[in-house]
C-alpha positions as CSV (number, residue, x, y, z in Angstrom):
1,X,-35.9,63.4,-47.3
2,X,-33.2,61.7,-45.8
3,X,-33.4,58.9,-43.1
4,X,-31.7,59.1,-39.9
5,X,-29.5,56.7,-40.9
6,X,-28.4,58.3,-44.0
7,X,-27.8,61.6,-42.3
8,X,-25.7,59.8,-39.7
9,X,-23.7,58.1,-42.2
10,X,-22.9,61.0,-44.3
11,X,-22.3,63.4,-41.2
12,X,-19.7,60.4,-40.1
13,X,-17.7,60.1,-43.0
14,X,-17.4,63.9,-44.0
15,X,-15.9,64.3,-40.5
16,X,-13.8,62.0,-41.2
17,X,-12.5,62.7,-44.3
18,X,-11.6,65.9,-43.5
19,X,-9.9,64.9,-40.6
20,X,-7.5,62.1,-42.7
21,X,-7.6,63.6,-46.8
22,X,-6.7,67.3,-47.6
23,X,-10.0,69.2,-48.7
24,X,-9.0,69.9,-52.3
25,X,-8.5,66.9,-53.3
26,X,-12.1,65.8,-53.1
27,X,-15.9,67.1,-54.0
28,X,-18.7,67.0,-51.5
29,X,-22.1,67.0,-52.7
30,X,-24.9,68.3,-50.2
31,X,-27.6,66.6,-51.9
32,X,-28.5,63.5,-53.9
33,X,-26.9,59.6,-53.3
34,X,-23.3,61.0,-54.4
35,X,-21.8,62.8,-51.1
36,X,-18.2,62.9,-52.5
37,X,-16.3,62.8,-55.6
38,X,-12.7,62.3,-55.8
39,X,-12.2,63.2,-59.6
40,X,-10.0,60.9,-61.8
41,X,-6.3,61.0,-61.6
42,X,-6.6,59.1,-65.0
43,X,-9.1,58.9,-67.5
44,X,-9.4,54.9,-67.5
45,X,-9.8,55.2,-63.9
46,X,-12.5,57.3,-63.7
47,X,-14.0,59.3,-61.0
48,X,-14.0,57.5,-57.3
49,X,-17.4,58.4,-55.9
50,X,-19.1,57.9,-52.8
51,X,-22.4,56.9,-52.6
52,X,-25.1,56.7,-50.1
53,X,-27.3,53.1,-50.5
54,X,-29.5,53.6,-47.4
55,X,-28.0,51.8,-44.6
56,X,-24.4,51.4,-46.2
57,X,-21.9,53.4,-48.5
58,X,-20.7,52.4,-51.8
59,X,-17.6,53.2,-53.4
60,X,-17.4,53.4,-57.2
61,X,-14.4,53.3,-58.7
62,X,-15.5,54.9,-62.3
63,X,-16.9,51.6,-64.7
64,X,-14.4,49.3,-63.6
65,X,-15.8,48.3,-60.0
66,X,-17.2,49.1,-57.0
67,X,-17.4,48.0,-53.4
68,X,-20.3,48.1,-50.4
69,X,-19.2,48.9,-46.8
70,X,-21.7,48.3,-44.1
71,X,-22.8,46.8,-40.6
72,X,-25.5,44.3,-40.2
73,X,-25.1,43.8,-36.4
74,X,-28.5,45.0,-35.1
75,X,-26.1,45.2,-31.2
76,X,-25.1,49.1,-32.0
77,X,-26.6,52.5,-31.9
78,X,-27.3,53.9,-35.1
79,X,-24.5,56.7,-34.7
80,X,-22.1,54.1,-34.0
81,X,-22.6,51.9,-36.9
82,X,-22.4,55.1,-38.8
83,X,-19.3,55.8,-37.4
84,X,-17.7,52.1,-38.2
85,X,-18.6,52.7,-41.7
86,X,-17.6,55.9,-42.5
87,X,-14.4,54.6,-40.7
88,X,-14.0,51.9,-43.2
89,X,-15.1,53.8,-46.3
90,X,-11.9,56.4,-45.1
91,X,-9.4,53.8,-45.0
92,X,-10.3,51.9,-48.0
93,X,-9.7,55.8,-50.4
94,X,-6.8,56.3,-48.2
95,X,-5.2,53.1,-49.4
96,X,-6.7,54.0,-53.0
97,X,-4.8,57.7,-53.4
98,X,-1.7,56.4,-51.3
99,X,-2.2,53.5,-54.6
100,X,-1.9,50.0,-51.7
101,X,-4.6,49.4,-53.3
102,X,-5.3,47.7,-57.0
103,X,-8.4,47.1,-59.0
104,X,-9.9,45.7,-61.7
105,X,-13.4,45.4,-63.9
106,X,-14.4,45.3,-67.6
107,X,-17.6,47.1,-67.0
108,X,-20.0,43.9,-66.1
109,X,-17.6,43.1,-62.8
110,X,-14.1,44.1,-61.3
111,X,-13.0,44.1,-57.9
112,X,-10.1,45.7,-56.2
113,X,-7.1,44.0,-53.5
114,X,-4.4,44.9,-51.6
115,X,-1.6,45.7,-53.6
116,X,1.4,43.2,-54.0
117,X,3.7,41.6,-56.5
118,X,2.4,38.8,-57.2
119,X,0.1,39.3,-60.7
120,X,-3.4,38.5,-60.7
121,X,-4.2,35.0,-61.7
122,X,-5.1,33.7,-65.1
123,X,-8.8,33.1,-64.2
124,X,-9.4,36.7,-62.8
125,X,-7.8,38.3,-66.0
126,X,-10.2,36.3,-67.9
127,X,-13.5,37.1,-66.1
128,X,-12.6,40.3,-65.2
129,X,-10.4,41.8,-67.6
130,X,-6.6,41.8,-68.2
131,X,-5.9,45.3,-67.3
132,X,-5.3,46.0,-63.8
133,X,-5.1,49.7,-62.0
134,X,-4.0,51.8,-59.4
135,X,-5.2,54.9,-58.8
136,X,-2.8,57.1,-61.2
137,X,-3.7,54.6,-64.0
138,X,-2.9,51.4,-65.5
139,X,0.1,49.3,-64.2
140,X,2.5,47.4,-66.7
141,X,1.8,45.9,-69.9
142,X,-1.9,44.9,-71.1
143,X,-1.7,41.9,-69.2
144,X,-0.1,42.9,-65.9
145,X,2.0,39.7,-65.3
């Protein structure tokens, strides 16, 4: 059974979504932690899902990493925290499909930024593998730079 929280945070971001993202281009899931899938627009992408964790969402982008939205501050009413969080979780997959946003992993980490032309360093290739992403797939050569 869900918690009031999690109703309120999954209630919050379907509204949203269908108010910013045309409905076809997603999944939503009535039960389980998964309440949306946006399915891959390239296979070593993956799937973006969203998940419910309680009292945050987490977005998965398939293996390569994923990322927690949430609100701590104990100041705001329940619906309102929802609210800022599905708010968040909207903007960060708009930036994803509208690709402003790149990302990274190699399956034991990754992490995603703001797109830009600048490559990513030497240091984050290493750690956290040399192939970067953007939503339709891979960019450049095998070591971005």
């Amino acid at each position: 059974m869900k918690t009031p929280v999690e109703l309120a945070l999954r209630q919050a971001l379907l509204a949203q979504l269908v108010a910013v993202l045309p409905r076809a281009s997603y999944v939503t899931h009535p039960e389980g932690e998964t309440i949306v899938t946006f399915p891959a627009q390239h296979p070593e992408v993956g799937d973006l899902l969203v998940r419910d964790d309680g009292d945050e969402l987490v977005v998965h982008i398939g293996n390569l990493t994923h990322r927690h939205f949430g609100n701590y501050g104990d100041d705001l009413p329940m619906d309102a925290k929802a609210e800022y969080i599905a708010e968040q979780v909207v903007e960060f997959i708009r930036g994803v499909v509208r690709e402003e946003v790149e990302f990274f992993g190699n399956g034991r980490g990754g992490g995603s930024r703001k797109r830009d032309l600048n490559p990513r360093g030497l240091l984050s290739r290493f750690l956290l593998g040399q192939r970067t992403y953007i939503w339709s797939g891979p960019l450049g050569g095998k070591s971005d730079a």
